[in-house]
C-alpha positions as YAML, in Angstrom:
chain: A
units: angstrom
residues:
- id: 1
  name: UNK
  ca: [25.34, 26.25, 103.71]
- id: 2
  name: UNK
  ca: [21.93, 26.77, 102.63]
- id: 3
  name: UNK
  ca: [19.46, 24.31, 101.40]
- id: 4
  name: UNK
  ca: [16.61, 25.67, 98.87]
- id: 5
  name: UNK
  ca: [14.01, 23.63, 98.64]
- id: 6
  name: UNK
  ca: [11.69, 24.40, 95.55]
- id: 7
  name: UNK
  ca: [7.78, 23.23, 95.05]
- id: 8
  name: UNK
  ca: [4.48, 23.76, 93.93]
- id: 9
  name: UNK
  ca: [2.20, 23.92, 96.96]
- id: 10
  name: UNK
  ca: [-0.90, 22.63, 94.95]
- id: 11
  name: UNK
  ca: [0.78, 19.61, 94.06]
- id: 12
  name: UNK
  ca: [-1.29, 16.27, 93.90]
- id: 13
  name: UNK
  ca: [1.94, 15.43, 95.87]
- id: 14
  name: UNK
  ca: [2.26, 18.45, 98.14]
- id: 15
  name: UNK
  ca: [1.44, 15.84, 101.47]
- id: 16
  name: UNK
  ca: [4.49, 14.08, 100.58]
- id: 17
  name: UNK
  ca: [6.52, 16.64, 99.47]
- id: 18
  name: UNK
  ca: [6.18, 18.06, 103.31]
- id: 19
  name: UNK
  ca: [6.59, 15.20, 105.67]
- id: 20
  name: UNK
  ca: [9.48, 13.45, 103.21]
- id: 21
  name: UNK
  ca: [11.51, 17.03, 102.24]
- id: 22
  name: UNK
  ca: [10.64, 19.36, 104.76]
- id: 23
  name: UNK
  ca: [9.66, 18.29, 107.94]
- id: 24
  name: UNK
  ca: [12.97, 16.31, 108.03]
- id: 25
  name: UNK
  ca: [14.98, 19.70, 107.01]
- id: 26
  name: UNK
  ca: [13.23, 21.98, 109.56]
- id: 27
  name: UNK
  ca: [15.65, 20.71, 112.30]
- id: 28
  name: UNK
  ca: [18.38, 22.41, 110.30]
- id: 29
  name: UNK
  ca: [20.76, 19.43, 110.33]
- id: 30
  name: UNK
  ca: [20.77, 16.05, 108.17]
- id: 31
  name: UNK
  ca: [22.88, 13.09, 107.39]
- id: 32
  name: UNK
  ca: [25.15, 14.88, 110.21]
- id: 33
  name: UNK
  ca: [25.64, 18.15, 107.70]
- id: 34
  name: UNK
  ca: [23.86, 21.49, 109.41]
- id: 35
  name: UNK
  ca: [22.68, 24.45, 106.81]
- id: 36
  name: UNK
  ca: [19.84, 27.00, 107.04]
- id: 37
  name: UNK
  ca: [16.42, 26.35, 105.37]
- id: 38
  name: UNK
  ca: [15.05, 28.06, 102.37]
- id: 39
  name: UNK
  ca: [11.46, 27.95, 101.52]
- id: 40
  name: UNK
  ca: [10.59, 28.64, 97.46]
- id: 41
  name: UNK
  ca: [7.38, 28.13, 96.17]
- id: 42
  name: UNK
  ca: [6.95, 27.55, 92.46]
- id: 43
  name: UNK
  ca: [3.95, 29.61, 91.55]
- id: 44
  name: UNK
  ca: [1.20, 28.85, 88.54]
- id: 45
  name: UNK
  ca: [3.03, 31.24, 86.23]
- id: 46
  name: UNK
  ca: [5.48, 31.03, 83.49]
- id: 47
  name: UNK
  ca: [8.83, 29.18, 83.78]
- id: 48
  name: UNK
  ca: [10.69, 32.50, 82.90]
- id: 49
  name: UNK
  ca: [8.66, 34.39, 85.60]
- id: 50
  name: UNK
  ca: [9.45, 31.33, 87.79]
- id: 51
  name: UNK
  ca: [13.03, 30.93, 87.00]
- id: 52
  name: UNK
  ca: [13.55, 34.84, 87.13]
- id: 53
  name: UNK
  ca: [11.83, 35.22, 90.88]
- id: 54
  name: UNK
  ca: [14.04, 32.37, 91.76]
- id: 55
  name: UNK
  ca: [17.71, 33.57, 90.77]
- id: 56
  name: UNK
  ca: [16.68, 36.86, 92.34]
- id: 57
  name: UNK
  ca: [16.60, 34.99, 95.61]
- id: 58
  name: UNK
  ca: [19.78, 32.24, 95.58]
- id: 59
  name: UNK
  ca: [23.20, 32.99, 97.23]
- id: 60
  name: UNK
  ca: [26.68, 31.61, 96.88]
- id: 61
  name: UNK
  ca: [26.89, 27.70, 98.26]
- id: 62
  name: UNK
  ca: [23.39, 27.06, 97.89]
- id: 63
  name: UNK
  ca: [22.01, 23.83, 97.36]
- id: 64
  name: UNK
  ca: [18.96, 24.23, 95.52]
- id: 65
  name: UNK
  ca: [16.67, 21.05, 95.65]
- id: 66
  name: UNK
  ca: [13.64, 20.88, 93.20]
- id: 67
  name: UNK
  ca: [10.95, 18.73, 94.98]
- id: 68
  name: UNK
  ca: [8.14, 17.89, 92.03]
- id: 69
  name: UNK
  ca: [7.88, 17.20, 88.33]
- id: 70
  name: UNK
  ca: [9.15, 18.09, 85.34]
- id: 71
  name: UNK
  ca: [7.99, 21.73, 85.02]
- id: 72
  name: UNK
  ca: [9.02, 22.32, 88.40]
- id: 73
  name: UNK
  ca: [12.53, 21.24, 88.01]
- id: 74
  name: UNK
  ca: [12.77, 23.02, 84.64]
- id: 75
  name: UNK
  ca: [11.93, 26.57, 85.56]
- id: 76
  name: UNK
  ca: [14.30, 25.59, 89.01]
- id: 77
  name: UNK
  ca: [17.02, 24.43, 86.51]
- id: 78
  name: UNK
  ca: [16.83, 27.67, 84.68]
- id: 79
  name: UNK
  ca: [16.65, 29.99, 87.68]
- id: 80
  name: UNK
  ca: [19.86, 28.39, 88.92]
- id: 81
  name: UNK
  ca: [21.33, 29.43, 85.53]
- id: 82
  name: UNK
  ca: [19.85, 32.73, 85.28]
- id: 83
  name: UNK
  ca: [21.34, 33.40, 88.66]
- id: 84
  name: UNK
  ca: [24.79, 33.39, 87.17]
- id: 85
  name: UNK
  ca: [26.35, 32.10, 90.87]
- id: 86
  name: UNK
  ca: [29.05, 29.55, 89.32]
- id: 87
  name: UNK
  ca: [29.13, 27.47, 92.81]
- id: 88
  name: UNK
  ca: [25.23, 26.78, 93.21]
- id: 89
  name: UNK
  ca: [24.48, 23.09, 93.32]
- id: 90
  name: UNK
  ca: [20.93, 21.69, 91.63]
- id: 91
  name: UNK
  ca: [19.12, 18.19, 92.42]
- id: 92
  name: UNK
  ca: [16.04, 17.00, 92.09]
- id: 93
  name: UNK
  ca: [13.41, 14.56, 93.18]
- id: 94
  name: UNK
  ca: [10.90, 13.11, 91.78]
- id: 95
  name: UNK
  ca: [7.29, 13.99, 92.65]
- id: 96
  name: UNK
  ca: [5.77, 14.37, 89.26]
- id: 97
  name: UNK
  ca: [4.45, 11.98, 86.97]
- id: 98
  name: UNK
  ca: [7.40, 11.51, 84.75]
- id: 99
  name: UNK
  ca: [10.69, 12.65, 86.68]
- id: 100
  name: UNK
  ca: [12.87, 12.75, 83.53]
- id: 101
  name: UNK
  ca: [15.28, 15.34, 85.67]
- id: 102
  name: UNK
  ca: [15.76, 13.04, 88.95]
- id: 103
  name: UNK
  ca: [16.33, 9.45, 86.46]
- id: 104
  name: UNK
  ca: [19.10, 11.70, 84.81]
- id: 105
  name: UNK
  ca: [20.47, 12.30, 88.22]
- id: 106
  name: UNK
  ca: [19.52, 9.11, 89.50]
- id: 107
  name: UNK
  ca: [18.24, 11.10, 93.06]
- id: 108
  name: UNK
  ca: [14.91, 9.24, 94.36]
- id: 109
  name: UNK
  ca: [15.05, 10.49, 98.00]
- id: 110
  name: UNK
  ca: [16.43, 13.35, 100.35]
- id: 111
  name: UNK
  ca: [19.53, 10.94, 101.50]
- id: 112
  name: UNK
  ca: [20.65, 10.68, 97.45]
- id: 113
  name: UNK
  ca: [20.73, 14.30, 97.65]
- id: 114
  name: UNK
  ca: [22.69, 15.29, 100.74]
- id: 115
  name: UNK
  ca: [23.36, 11.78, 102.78]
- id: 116
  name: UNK
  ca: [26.34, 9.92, 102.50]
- id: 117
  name: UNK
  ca: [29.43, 12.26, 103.21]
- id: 118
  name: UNK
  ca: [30.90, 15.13, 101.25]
- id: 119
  name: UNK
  ca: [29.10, 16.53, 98.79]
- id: 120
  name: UNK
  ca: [31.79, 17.68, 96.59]
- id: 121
  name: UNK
  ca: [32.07, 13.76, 96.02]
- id: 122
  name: UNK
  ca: [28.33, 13.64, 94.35]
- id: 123
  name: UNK
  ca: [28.70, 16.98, 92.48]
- id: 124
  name: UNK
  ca: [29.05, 16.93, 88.81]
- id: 125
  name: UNK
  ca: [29.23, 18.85, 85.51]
- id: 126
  name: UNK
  ca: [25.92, 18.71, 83.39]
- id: 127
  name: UNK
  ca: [26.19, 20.66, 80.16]
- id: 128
  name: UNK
  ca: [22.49, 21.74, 79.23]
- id: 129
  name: UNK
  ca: [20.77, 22.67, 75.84]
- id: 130
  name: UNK
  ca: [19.98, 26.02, 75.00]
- id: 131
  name: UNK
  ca: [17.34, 27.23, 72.59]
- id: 132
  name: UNK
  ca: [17.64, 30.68, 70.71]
- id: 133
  name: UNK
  ca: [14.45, 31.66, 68.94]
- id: 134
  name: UNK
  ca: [14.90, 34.57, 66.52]
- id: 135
  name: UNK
  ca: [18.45, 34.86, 67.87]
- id: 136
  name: UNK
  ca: [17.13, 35.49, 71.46]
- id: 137
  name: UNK
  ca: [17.60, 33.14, 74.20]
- id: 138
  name: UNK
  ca: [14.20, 31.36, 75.32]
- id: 139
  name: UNK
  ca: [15.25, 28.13, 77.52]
- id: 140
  name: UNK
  ca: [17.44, 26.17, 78.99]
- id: 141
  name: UNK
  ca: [17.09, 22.17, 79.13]
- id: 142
  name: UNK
  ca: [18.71, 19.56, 81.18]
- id: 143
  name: UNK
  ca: [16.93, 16.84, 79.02]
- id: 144
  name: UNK
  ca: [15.24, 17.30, 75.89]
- id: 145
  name: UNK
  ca: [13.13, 19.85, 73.50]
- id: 146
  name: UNK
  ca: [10.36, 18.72, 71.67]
- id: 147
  name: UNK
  ca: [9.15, 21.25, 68.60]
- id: 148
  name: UNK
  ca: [6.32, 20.38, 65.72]
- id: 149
  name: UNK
  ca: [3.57, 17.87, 66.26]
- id: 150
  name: UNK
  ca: [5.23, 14.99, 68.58]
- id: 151
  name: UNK
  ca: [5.09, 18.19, 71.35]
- id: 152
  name: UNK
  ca: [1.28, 18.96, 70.58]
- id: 153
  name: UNK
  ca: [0.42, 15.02, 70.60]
- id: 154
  name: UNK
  ca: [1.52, 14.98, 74.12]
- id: 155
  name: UNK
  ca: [-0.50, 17.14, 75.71]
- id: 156
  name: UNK
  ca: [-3.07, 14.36, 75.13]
- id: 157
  name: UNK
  ca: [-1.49, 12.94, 77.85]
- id: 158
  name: UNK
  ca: [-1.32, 16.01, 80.55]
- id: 159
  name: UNK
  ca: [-4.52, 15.69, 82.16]
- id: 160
  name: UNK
  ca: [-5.73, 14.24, 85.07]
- id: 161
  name: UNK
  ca: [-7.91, 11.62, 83.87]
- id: 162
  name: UNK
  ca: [-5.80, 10.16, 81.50]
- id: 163
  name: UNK
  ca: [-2.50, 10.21, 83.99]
- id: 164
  name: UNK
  ca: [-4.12, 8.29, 86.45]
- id: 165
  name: UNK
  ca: [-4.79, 5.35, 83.77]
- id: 166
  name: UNK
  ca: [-0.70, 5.46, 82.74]
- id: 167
  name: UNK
  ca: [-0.35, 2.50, 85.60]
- id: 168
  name: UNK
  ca: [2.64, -0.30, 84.62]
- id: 169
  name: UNK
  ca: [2.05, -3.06, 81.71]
- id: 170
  name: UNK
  ca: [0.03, -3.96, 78.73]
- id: 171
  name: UNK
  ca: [-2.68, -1.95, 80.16]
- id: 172
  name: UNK
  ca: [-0.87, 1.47, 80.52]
- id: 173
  name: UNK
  ca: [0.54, 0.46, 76.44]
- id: 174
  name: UNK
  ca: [-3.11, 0.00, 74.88]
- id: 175
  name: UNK
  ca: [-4.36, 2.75, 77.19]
- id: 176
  name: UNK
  ca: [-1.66, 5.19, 75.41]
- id: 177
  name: UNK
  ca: [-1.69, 4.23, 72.23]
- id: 178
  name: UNK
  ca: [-5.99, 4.92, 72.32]
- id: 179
  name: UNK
  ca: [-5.12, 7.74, 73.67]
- id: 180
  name: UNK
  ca: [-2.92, 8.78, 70.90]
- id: 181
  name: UNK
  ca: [-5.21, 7.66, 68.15]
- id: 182
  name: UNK
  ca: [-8.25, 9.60, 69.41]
- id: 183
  name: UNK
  ca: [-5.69, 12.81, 69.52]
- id: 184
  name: UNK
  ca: [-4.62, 12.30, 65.78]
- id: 185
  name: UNK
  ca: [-7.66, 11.47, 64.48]
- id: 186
  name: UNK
  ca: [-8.43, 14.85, 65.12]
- id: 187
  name: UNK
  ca: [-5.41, 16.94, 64.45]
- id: 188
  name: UNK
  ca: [-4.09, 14.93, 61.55]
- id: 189
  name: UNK
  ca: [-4.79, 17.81, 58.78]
- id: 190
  name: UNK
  ca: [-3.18, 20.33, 60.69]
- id: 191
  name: UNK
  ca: [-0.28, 22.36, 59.93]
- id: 192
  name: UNK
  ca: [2.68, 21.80, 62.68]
- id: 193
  name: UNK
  ca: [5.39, 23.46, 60.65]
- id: 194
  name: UNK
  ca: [5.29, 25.84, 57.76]
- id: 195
  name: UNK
  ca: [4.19, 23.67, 54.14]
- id: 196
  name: UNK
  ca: [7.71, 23.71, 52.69]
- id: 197
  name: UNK
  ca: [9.19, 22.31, 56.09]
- id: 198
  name: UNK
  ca: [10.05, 18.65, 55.05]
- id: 199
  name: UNK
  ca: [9.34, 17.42, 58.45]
- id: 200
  name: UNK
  ca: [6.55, 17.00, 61.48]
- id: 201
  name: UNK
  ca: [9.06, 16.93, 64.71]
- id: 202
  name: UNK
  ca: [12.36, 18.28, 65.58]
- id: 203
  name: UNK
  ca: [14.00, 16.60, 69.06]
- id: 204
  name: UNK
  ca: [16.61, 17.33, 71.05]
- id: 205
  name: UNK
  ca: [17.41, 14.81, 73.68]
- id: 206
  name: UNK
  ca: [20.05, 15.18, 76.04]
- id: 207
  name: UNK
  ca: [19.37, 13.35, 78.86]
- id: 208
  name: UNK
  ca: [18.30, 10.01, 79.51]
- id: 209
  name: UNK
  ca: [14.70, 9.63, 79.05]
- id: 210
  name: UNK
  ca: [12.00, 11.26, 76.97]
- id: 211
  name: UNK
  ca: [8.39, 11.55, 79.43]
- id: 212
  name: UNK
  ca: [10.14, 8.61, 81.22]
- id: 213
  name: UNK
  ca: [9.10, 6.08, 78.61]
- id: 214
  name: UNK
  ca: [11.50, 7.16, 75.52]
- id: 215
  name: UNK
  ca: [15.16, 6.32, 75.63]
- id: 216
  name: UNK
  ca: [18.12, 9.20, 75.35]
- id: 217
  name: UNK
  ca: [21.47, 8.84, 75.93]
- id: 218
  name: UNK
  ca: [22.65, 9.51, 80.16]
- id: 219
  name: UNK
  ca: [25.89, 10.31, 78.75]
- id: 220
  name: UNK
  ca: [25.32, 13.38, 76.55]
- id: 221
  name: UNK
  ca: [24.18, 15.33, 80.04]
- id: 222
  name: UNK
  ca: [27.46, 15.24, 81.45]
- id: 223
  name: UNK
  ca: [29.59, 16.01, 78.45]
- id: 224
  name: UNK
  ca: [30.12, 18.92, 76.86]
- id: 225
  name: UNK
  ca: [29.71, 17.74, 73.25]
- id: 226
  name: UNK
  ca: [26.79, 16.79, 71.22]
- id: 227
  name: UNK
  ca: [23.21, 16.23, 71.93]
- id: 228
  name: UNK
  ca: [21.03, 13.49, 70.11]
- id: 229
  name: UNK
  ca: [18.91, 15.30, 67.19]
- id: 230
  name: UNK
  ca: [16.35, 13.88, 65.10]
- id: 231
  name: UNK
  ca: [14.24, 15.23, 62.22]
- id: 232
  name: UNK
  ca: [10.82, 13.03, 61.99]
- id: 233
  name: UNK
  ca: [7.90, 13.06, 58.91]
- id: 234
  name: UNK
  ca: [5.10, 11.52, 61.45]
- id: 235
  name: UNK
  ca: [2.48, 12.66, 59.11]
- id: 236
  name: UNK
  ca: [0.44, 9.56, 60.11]
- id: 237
  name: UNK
  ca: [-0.71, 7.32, 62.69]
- id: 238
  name: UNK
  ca: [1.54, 4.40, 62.25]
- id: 239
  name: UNK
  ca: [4.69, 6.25, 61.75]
- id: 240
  name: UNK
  ca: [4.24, 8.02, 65.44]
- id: 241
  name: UNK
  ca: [3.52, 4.39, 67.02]
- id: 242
  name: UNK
  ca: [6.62, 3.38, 64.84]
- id: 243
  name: UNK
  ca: [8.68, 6.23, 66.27]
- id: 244
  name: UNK
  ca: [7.75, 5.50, 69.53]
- id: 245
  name: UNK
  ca: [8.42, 2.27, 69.63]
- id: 246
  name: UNK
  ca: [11.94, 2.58, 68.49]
- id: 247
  name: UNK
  ca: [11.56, 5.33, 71.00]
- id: 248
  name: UNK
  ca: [10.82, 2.14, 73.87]
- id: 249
  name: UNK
  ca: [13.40, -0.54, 72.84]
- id: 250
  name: UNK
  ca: [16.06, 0.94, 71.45]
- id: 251
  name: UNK
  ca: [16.57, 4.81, 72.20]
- id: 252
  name: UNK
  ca: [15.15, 7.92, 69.98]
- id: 253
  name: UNK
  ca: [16.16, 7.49, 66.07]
- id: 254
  name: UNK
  ca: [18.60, 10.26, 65.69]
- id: 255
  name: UNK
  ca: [22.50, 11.40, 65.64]
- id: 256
  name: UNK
  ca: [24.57, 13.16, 67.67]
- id: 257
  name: UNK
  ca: [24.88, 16.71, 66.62]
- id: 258
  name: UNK
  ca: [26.30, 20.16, 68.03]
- id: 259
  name: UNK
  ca: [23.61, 22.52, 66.91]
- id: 260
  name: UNK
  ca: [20.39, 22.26, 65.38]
- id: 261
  name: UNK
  ca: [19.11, 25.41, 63.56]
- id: 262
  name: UNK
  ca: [15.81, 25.76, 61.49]
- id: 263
  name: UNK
  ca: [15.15, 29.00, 59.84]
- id: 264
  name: UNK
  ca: [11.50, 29.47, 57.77]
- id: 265
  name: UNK
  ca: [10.80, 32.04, 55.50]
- id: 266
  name: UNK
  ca: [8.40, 34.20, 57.86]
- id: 267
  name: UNK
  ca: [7.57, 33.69, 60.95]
- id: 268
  name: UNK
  ca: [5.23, 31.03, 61.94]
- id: 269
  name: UNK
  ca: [3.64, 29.75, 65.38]
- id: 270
  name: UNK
  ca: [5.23, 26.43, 66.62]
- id: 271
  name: UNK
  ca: [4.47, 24.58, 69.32]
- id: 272
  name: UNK
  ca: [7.99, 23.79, 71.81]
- id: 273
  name: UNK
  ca: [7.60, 21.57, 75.03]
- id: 274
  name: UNK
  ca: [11.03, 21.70, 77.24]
- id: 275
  name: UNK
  ca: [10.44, 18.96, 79.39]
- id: 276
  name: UNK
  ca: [6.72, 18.62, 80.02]
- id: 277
  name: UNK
  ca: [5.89, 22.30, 79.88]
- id: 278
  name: UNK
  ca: [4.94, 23.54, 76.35]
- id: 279
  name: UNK
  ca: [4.79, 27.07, 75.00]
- id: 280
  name: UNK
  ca: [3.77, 28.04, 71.49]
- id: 281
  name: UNK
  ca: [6.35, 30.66, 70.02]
- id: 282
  name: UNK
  ca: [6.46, 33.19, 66.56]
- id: 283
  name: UNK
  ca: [9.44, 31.94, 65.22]
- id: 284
  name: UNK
  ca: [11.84, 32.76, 62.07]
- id: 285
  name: UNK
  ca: [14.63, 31.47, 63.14]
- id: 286
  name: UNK
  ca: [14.99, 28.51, 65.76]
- id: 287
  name: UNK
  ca: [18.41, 27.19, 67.04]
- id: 288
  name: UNK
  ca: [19.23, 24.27, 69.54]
- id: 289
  name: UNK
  ca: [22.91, 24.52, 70.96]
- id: 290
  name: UNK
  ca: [25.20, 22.93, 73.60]
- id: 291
  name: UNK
  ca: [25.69, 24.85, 76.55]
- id: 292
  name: UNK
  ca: [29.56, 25.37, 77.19]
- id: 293
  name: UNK
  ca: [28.92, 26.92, 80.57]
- id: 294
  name: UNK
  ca: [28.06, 23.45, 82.63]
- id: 295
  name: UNK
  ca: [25.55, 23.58, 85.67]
- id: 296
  name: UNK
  ca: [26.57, 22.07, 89.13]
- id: 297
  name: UNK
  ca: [24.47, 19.27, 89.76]
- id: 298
  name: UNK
  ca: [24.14, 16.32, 92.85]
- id: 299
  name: UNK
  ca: [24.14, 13.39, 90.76]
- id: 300
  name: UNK
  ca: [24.38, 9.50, 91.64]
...
């Protein structure tokens, strides 16, 4: 067997990606199972260019671990399935600032990965989403696609100064909500979508949380029908703190659907996030399906 261990060297978290992941690998044996190490680094590039270096390199019974955030384990997740090895095992742990891919798992450390016994016992079926844009496949997802203005409003929140004030409580809810306001204050006259598009947002959510704070549905993941979809007007201020607070309590407004598909009548640049990493895309034609080809995961 053959463990892969995926990161991003320049990680915030890099120190503790090394002594907690790696150092406790190098010996070549854990938890009483013995495998050869694999060393990937996830460069600052695109997740295609990441996934595609990635599934160039994986063999049969690999275990491929991502060690990072979100937009690690994304372009990971997507190497795996551009790979096309059907018996290729993914986890992932959480050393990014939201971790939406290790909650769906429920994997917090190495020993929820490849401690406790057989592995076959911990391995499950997760069916991800796919996105076609103009009838060509763009992404795979694990746990949710954002499209329209909800994606561009949270980029407010991917820089360093603001991350380190997202601590726990009241504080880290007034903080975000400031943060939101200054950020629509100055994009609320723009254009997300083309003018006859009756909507702001499109989400898909198929996992269980939405940048850790919004509620999805665990289930969906690790079934191969339906996804939670929701179509959103957030045209103003109090509508996206409405949203999100449904969002908190309760889980994101929305019903479980097979396919999502949006088609304008020329193309138009959108903004997409898949999982914290966003991309702005021509589109004509945009459709959201269920994968029926499921992904070999280490799950809790």
């Amino acid at each position: 067997m053959r463990i892969v261990v995926c990161y991003n060297k320049k990680s915030s978290r890099f120190s503790e990606i090394s002594s907690e992941v790696l150092e406790p690998l190098k010996t070549g044996e854990f938890s009483g199972q013995k495998f050869e190490l694999y060393e990937f680094e996830v460069k600052k590039a695109s997740v295609s260019e990441n996934a595609r270096r990635l599934s160039k390199v994986l063999r049969q019974n690999d275990v491929v671990i991502s060690a990072g955030g979100d937009g690690t384990a994304t372009a990971v997740f997507n190497g795996v399935i551009l790979s096309g090895l059907s018996n290729v095992r993914f986890s992932a742990l959480p050393y990014g600032n939201f971790n939406d891919f290790s909650r769906l798992l429920g994997t917090r450390k190495l020993a929820d990965v490849l401690g406790g016994g057989d592995l076959d016992m911990r391995t499950k079926e997760l069916y991800p989403l796919e996105m076609l844009i103009n009838g060509r496949h763009f992404r795979y997802a694990a746990c949710y696609f954002t499209i329209g203005m909800f994606a561009e409003s949270t980029e407010a929140f991917n820089n360093a100064r603001v991350r380190k004030n997202l601590v726990s409580g009241r504080r880290s809810l007034i903080f975000s909500i400031l943060t939101l306001f200054s950020w629509w204050r100055k994009n609320r006259k723009k254009q997300f979508f083309p003018e006859d598009f009756p909507a702001t947002d499109v989400l898909a959510v198929n996992g269980r949380s939405v940048a850790k704070i919004m509620k999805g549905s665990a289930d969906l993941a690790f079934s191969d029908v339906g996804f939670l979809a929701s179509r959103q007007k957030l045209s103003g201020f109090f509508a996206i703190c409405w949203f999100m607070m449904k969002s908190m309590i309760r889980r994101v407004p929305g019903k479980v659907a097979d396919s999502v598909k949006l088609g304008f009548s020329k193309p138009y640049e959108i903004e997409i996030q898949v999982e914290g990493e966003y991309e702005r895309k021509k589109c004509r034609e945009i459709e959201i399906l269920k994968s029926s080809v499921p992904v070999e995961v280490i799950a809790l």
